[in-house]
C-alpha positions in Angstrom: 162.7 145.5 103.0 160.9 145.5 106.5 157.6 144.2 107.0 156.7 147.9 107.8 158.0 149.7 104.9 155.8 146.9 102.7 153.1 147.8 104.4 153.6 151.8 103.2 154.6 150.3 99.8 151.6 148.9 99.8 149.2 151.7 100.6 150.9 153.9 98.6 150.2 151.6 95.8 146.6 151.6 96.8 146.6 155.8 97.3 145.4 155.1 100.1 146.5 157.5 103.4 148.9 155.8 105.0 150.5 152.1 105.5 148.5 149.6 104.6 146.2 148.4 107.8 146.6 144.3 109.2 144.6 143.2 112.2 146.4 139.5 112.6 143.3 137.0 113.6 142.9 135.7 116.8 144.9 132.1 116.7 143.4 128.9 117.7 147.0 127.7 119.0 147.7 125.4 116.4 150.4 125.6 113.8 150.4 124.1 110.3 154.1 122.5 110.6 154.6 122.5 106.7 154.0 125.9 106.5 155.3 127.2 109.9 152.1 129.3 109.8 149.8 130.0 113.1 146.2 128.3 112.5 143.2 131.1 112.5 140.6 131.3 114.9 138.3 134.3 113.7 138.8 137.3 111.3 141.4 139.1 110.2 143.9 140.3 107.6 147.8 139.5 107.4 150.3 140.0 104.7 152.8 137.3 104.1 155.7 138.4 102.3 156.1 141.3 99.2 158.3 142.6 96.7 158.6 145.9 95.2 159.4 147.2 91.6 161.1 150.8 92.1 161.4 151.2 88.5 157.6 151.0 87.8 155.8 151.7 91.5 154.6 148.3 91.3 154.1 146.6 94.6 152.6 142.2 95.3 151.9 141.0 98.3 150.5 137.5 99.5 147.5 138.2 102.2 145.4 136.0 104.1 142.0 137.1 104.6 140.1 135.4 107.4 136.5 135.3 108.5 134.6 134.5 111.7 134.3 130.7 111.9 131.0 129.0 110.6 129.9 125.7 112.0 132.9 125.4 113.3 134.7 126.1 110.3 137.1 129.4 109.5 136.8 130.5 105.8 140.0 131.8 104.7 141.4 133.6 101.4 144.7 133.1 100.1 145.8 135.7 97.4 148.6 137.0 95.7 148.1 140.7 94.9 149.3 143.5 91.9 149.0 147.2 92.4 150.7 150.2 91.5 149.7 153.8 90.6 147.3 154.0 87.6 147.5 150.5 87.2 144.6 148.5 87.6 144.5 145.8 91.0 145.2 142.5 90.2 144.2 140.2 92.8 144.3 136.2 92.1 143.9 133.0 94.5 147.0 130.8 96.0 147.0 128.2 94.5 146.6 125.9 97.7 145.3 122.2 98.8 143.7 124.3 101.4 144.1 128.1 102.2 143.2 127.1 106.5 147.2 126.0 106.4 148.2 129.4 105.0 151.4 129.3 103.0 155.5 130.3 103.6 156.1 132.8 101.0 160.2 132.3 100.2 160.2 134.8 97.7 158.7 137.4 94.7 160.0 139.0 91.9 158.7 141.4 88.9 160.2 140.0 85.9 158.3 142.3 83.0 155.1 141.8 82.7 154.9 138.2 85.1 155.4 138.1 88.7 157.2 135.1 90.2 156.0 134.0 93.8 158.0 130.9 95.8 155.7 129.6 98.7 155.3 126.6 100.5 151.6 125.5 101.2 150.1 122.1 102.7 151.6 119.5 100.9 153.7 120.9 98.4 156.1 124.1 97.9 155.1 125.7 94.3 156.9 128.1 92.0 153.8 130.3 90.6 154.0 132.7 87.3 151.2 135.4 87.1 151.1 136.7 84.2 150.0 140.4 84.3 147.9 142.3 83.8 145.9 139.0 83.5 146.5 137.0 86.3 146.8 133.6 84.5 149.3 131.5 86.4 151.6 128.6 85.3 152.7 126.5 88.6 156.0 124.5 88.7 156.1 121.8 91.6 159.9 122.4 93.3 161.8 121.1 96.5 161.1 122.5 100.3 164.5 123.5 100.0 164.3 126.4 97.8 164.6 130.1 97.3 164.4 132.9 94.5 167.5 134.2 93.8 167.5 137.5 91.1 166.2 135.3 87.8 166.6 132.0 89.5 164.7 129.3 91.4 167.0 127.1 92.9 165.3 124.2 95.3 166.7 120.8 96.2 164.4 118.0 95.3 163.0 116.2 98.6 165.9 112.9 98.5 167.6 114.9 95.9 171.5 115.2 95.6 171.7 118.2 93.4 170.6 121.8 93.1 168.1 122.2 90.5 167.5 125.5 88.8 164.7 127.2 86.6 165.4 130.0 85.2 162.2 132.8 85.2 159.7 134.0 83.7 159.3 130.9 81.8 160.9 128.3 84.2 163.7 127.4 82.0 165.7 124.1 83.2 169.9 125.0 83.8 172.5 122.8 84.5 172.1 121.6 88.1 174.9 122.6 90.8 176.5 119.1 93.0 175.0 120.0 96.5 177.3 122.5 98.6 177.7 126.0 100.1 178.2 129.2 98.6 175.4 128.7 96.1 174.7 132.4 95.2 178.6 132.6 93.3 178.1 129.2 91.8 175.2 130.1 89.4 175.1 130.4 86.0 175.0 134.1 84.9 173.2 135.4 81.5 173.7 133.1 78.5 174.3 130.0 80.6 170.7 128.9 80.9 169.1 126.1 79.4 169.5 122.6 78.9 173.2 121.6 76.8 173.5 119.5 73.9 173.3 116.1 75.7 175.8 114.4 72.1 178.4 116.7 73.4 178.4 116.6 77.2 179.1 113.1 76.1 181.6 113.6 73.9 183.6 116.1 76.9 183.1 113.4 79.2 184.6 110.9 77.4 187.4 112.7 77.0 187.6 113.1 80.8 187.5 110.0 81.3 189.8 108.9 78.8 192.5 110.9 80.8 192.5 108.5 83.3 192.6 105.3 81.0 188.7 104.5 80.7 187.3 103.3 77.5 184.4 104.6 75.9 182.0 101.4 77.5 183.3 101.9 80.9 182.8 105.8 80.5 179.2 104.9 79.0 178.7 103.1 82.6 179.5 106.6 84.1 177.8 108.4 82.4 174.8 106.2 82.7 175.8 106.2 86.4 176.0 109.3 87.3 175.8 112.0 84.4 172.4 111.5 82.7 170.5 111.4 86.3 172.5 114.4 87.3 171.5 116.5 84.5 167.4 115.4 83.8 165.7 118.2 84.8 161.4 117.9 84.1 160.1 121.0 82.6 156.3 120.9 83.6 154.1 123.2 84.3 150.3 123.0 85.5 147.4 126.0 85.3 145.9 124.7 88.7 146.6 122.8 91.8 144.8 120.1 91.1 146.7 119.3 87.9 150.2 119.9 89.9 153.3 118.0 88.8 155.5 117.4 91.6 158.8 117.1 90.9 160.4 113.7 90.6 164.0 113.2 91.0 164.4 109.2 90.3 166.2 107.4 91.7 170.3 107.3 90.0 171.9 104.2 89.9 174.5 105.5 91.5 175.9 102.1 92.9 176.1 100.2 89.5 180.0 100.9 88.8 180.9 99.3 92.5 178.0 96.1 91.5 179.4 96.0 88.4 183.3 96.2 89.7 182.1 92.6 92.4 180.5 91.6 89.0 183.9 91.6 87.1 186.1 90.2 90.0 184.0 87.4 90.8 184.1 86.1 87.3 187.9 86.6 87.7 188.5 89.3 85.2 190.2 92.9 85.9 188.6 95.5 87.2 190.3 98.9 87.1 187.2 100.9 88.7 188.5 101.7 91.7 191.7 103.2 90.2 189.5 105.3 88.1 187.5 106.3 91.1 190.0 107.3 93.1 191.6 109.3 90.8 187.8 111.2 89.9 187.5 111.9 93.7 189.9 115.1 93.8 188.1 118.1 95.0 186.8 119.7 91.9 184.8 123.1 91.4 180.9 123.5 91.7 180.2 126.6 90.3 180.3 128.3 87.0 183.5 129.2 85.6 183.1 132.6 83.4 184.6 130.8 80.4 182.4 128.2 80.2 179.5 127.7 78.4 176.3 125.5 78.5 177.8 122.4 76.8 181.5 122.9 78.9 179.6 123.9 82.0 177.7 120.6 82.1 180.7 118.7 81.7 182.7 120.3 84.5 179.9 120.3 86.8 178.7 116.2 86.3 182.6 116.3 87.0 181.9 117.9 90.1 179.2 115.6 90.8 181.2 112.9 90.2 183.9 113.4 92.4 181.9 114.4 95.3 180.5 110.4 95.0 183.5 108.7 94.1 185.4 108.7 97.3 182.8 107.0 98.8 182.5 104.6 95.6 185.8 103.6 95.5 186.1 102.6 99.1 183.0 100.0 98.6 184.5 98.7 96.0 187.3 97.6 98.1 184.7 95.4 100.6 184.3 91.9 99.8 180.9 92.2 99.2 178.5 95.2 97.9 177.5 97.4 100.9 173.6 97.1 102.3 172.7 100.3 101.0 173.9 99.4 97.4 172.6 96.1 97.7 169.1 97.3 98.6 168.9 99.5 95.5 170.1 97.1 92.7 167.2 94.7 94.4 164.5 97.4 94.1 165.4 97.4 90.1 165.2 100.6 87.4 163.1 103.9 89.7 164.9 106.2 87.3 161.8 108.3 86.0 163.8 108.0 82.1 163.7 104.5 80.3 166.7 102.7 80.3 166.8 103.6 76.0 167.7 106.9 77.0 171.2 106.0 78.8 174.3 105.5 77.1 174.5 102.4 75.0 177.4 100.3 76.8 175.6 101.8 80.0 173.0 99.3 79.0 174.6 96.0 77.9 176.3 96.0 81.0 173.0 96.6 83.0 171.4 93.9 80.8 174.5 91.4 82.0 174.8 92.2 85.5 173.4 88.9 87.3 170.7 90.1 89.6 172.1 90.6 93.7 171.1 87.3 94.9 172.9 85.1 91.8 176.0 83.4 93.1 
């Protein structure tokens, strides 16, 4: 939709005559760089992004509403906004650090009786619920790299190596995607939402790995590794801005198997680990497969994961000694955001025996 058919969307919404009027304020030549939004110098009215409902006439819109400055200082409104014919006007604040940085709206959506809004403020990019007709919002902290797409919010946590996705109204945590392109035909369609049963992604991974000659402990230490970071997804949700949980991807100890392989051939005993990474590093599938569901789909895609990483794992664990990178992780110690009880159980005994990176 153009900006100018929004605008008669709009108005006709309103009843009013014709398009909805803006008069853009004069701009002090400043730009808010998290936002990408001009900074105000005196009144005016803009609308930032819209969506339509052609099923029910309803029409939202994001507006900034600016006044002549005041000692100096530009007051400025941020709002999202509800109207429709017959319906009553709903009109409810952005939920902002501070509405003078205006906000990047990525995206809107009617879903029932809520309306989903993606938008980027000051500090933080925020996936808002209003319900309607009431205007209470729930707020879900997500990565800058985001958008909406049809029932979806997918956003890459800032330092992130995965695609996370909620699933709207209610901001339901899916299987994550490995990072990559095409991610519209990778997503989960109806009835492939929600979090799988964590006893049986396990239990398919195991057998994965078992393929390949890996034990249950060593496939514990992968799984530790690389499939319970992949697939912890934080479900929380805040009624202001103030109370705002900002999503925290942890940090994966993704370089224990290579520590752990040095660990093993310094003490002079085998190490198969990178045979079994190599043979995980084949290009594998990152999207949804029809057939799947929750439980085989988050197999496949830690799978997926996996592989993308293993390459790269396997070839450190030919160098004589850990690489920096890996080396300045194990020294800053657990970051994951889940205690170590929650990872597999050999996962754990063999992070409780590894010598710390400056033992001999």
């Amino acid at each position: 939709m153009s900006h100018d058919d929004l605008l008669a969307a709009i108005g006709a919404a309103l009843g009013l005559d014709g398009p909805y009027t803006e008069t853009p304020p004069p701009g002090s030549g400043g730009i808010s760089l998290k936002t990408m939004s001009g900074l105000p110098a005196g009144a005016g009215l803009e609308v930032l992004g819209g969506t339509v409902d052609a099923a029910t006439g309803r029409v939202a819109w994001v507006e900034e509403v600016t006044g002549e400055p005041v000692r100096g200082i530009v007051p400025v409104d941020l709002t999202i906004n509800v109207a429709g014919p017959g319906l009553p006007r709903v009109r409810v604040d952005v939920q902002t650090y501070n509405p003078y940085f205006g906000c990047h709206v990525h995206g809107m959506g009617f879903f029932g009786d809520a309306l989903v809004v993606l938008y980027t403020e000051k500090h933080d990019t925020i996936a808002a619920r209003v319900d309607l007709p009431s205007g209470e919002q729930s707020l879900a902290g997500v990565g800058g790299r985001c958008a909406l797409i049809g029932d979806l919010v997918c956003h890459v946590p800032y330092g992130g190596d995965r695609v996370e996705i909620l699933a709207v109204p209610d901001f339901t945590p899916c299987v994550p995607l490995p990072l990559g392109e095409d991610l519209e035909a990778r997503l989960p369609g109806p009835g492939r939402r929600g979090r799988p049963d964590g006893d049986a992604v396990h239990a398919g991974l195991r057998r994965a790995f078992a393929e390949i000659g890996m034990g249950d402990e060593d496939a514990d230490i992968l799984i530790g590794t690389a499939a319970v970071p992949f697939l912890h997804i934080s479900r929380t949700t805040s009624k202001t801005y103030g109370h705002l949980a900002k999503p925290k991807p942890g940090a994966a100890p993704w370089w224990f198997p290579v520590a752990w392989h040095h660990h093993l051939t310094r003490e002079g005993r085998p190490s198969r680990w990178p045979e079994w990474l190599d043979a995980l590093a084949a290009p594998m599938p990152a999207g949804w497969q029809d057939h799947w569901d929750v439980d085989e789909g988050a197999v496949e895609l830690t799978l997926a994961h996996i592989s993308a990483q293993a390459a790269e794992m396997a070839a450190a664990c030919h160098e004589r000694h850990l690489p920096a990178e890996m080396e300045k992780a194990w020294k800053e110690g657990w970051r994951h955001p889940l205690p170590i009880e929650a990872f597999p159980a050999g996962f754990r005994r063999a992070w409780n025996r590894l010598p710390g990176p400056s033992s001999p």
